[in-house]
VOKE-45011 format. One line per field, with one value per residue (C-alpha): residue in one letter; x, y, z. Coordinates in nm, 4 decimals. Example, Ala and Ser with C-alpha at 12.3 -4.5 7.8 and 13.67 -1.06 7.14 Angstrom:
BEGIN
residu: (A/S)
u: (1.2300/1.3670)
v: (-0.4500/-0.1060)
w: (0.7800/0.7140)
REM end
This chain:
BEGIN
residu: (X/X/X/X/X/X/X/X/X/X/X/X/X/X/X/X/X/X/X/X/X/X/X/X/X/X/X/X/X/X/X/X/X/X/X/X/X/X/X/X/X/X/X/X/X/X/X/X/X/X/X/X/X/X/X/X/X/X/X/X/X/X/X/X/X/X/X/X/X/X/X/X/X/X/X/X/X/X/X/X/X/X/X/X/X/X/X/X/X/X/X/X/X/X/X/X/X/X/X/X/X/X/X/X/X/X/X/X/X/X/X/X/X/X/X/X/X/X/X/X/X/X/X/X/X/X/X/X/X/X/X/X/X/X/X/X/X/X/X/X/X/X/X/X/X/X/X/X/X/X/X/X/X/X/X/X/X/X/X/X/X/X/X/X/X/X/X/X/X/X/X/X/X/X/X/X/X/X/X/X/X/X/X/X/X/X/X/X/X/X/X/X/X/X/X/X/X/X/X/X/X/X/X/X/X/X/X/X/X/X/X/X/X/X/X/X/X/X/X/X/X/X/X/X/X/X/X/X/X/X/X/X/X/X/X/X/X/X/X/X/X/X/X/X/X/X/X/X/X/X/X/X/X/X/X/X/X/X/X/X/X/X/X/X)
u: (0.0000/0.1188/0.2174/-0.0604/-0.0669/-0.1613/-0.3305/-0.1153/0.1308/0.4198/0.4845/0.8213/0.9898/1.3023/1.3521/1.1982/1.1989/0.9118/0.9251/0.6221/0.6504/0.3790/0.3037/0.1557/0.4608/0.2983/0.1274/0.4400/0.2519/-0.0486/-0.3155/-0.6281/-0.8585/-0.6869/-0.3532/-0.4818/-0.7321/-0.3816/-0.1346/-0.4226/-0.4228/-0.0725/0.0241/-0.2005/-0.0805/0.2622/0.1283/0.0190/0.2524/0.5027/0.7375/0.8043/1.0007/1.0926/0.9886/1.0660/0.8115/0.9355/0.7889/0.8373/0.9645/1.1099/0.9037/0.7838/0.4611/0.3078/-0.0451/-0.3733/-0.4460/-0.7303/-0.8420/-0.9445/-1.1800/-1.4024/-1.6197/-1.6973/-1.4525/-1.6300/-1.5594/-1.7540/-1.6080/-1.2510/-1.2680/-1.4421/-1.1704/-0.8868/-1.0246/-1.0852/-0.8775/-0.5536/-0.5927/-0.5836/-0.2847/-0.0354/-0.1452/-0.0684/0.2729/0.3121/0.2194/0.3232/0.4888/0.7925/1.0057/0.8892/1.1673/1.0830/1.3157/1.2050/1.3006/1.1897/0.9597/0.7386/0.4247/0.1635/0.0044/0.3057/0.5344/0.3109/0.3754/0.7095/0.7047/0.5017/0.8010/1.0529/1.3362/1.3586/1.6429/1.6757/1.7778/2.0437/1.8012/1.4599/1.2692/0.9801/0.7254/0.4130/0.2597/-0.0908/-0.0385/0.0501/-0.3525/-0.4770/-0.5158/-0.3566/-0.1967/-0.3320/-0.2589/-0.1139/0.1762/0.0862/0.1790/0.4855/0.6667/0.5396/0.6932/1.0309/1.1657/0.9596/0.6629/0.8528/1.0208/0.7013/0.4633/0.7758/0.7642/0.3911/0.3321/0.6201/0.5101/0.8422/1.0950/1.2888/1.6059/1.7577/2.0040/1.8577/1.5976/1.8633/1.9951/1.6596/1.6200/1.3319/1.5659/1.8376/2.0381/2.1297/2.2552/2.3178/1.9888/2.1177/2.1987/1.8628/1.6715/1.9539/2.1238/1.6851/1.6988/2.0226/1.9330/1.5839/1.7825/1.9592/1.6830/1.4879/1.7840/1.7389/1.4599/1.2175/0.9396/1.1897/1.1920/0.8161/0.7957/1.0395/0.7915/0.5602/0.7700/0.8558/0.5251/0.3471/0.6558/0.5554/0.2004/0.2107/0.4272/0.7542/0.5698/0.3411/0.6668/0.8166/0.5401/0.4545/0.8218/0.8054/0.4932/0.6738/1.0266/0.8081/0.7281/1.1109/1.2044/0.9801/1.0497/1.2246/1.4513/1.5265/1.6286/1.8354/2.0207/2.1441/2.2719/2.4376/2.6425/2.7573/2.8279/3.0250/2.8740/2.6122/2.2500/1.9958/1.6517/1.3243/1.1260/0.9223)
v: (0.0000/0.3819/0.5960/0.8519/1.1989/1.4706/1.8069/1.9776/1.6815/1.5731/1.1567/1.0609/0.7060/0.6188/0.2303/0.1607/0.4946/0.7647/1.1737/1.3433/1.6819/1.9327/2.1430/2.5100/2.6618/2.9927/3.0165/2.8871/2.4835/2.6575/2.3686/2.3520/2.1328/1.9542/1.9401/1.7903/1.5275/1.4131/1.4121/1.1487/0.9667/0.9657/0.8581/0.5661/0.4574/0.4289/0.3145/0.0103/-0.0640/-0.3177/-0.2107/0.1294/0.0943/0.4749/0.8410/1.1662/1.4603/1.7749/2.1346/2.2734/2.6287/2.8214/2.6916/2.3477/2.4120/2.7457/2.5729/2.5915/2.8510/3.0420/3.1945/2.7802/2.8546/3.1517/3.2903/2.9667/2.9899/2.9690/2.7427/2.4405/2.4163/2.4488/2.1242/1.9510/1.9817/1.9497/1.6265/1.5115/1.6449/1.7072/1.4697/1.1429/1.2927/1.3131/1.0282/0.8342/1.0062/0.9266/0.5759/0.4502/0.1126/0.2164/0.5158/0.8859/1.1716/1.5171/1.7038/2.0834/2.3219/2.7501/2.7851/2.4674/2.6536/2.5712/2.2597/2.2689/2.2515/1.9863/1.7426/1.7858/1.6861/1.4000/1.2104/1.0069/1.2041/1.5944/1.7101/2.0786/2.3391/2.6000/2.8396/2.6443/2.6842/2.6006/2.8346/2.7563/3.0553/3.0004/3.2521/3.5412/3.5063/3.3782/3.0659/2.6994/2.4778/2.2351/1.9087/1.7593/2.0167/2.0199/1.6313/1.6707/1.9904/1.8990/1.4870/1.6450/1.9957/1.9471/2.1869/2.5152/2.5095/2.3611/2.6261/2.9079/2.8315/2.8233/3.1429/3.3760/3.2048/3.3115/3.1480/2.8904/2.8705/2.5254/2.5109/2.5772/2.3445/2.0783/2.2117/2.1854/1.8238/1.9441/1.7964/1.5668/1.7134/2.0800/2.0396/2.3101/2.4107/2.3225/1.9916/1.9118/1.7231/1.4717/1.4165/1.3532/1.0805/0.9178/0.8953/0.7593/0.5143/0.3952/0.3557/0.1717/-0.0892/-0.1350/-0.4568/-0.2099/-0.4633/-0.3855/-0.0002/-0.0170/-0.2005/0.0398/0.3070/0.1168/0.0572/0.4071/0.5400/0.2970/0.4139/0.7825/0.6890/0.3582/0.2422/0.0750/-0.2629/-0.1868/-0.0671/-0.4248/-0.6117/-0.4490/-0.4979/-0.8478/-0.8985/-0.6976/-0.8697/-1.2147/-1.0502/-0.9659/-1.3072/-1.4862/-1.2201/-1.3162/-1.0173/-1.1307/-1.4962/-1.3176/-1.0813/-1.3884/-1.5853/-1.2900/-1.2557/-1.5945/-1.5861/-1.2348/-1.0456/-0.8001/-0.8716/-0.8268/-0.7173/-0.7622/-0.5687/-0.8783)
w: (0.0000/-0.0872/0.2155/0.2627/0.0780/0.3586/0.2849/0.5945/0.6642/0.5342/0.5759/0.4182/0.4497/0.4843/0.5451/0.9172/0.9452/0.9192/0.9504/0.9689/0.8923/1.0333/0.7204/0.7686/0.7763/0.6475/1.0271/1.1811/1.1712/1.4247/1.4541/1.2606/1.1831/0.8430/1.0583/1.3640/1.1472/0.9222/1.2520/1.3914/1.0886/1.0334/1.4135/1.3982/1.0959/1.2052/1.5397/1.3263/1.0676/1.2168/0.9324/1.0879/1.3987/1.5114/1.3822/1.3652/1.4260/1.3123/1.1382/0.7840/0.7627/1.0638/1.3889/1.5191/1.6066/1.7418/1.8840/1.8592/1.5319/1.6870/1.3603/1.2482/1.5434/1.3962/1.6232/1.8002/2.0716/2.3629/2.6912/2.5587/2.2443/2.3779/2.6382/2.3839/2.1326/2.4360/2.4883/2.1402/1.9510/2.0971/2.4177/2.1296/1.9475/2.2843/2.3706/2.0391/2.0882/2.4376/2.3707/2.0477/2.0517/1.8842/1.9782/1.8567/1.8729/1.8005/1.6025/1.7842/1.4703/1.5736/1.8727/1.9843/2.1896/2.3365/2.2493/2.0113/2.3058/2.4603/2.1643/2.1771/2.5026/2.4555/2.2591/2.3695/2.2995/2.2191/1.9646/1.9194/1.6633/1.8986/1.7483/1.8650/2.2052/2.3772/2.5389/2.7626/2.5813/2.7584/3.0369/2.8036/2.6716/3.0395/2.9642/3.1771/3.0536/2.8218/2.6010/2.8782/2.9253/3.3017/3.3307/3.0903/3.2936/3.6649/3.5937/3.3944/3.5935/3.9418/4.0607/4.1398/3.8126/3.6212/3.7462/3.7079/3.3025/3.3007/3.5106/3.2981/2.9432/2.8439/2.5056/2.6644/2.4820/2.3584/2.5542/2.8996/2.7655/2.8116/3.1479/3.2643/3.0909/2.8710/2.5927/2.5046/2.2368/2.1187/1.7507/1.4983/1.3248/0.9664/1.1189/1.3151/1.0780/0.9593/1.2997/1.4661/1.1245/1.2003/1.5787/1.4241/1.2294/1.5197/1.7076/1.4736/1.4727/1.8526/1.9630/1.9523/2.0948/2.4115/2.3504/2.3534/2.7061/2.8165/2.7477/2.9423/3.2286/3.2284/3.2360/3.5059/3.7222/3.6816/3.8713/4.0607/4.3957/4.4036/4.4563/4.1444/3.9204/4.0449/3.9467/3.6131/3.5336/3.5757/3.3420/3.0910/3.1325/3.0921/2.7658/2.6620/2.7760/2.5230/2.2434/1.9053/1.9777/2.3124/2.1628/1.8924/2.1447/2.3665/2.0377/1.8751/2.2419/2.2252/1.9122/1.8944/1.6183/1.5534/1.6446/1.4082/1.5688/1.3840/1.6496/1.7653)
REM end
């Protein structure tokens, strides 16, 4: 089958390997509804598709993502009509980034804001441009925090620092992004989107059916007891054990060569 053809959306393959490439870049890749219906489609796509085994989420032109484009609104903003679309609209799309079975690493080119900066944050790994920041902009219009940035900045930089970026809605540079572990790398910006593919690529060599109970792991730590984290652990390491990966990892050791994962 044909990769998909997006009206706001770039989806480019490249082996196991998939960028998708938020495509507005006219409003700086602002949210509206043909963005947000093709970032759904594409995400559970690759959520599906055992042949791709990490991606890249990244923005044409100079900025990431800016959030929500108010003007896709019209004159229907009203308090109603905003939860409703929190929850169905952009409440589905972190979590299909923060739960894909297969690593996602966002490739932060320009400012990520808003729910922008919540997707960004909703990936595995963050690369950025030296150029790029983030910015809870919601303050700045007297708004909260939304798309899950709440759960993202509270669980990453602690509550005093968490509610300091929300309450100032100021740029936060790349680099004290890093410092504050809001991201992993800081690359130069003419190098972003090649070094987020190559780190894709290597990824995507990895036993990704490993990676993805790592995210699981990860993320029943984040809410659950050291007794729970144990125990879920254990169910998932069952998993591992009786993997294909798991099987191939033990006889490339004893054999001394390279291991070739299939991701299963």
């Amino acid at each position: 089958m044909p990769d998909p053809r997006y009206d706001a959306l770039l989806f480019e393959r490249d082996g196991a390997v998939v960028t998708l490439t938020m495509n507005r870049p006219e409003r700086r890749n602002a949210l509206n509804r043909a963005l947000e219906a093709d970032l759904t489609d594409a995400l559970r796509r690759v959520r599906d598709d055992a042949g791709v085994r990490a991606v890249v989420l990244t923005g044409a032109g100079k900025g990431f993502c800016a959030g929500a484009d108010l003007m896709s609104f019209g004159g229907g903003l009203t308090g109603d009509v905003v939860e409703r679309h929190l929850v169905e609209v952009y409440g589905p799309i972190v979590e299909l980034l923060a739960t894909m079975p297969k690593p996602v690493l966002a490739a932060v080119n320009g400012v990520a804001a808003g729910a922008g900066c919540s997707f960004a944050l909703a990936c595995d790994l963050v690369m950025m441009a030296d150029d790029a920041a983030l910015m809870q902009a919601f303050i700045n219009i007297g708004l909260v925090p939304d798309a899950g940035s709440s759960w993202f900045l509270a669980r990453q930089v602690g509550y005093y620092r968490a509610f300091e970026i929300a309450a100032e809605g100021a740029r936060i540079p790349a680099e004290r992004c890093r410092e504050l572990g809001l991201a992993n790398r800081v690359v130069p910006a003419a190098e972003l989107l090649g070094q987020a593919q190559a780190w894709a690529q290597a990824l995507a060599a990895r036993p990704t059916f490993a990676l993805a109970l790592t995210k699981k792991a990860l993320h029943t730590a984040l809410v659950s007891t050291l007794g729970e984290t144990i125990r879920a652990e254990a169910t998932l390491q069952r998993q591992c054990v009786e993997s294909e990966d798991h099987a191939e990892g033990v006889a490339a050791f004893l054999e001394k060569r390279e291991a070739a994962f299939q991701g299963r």
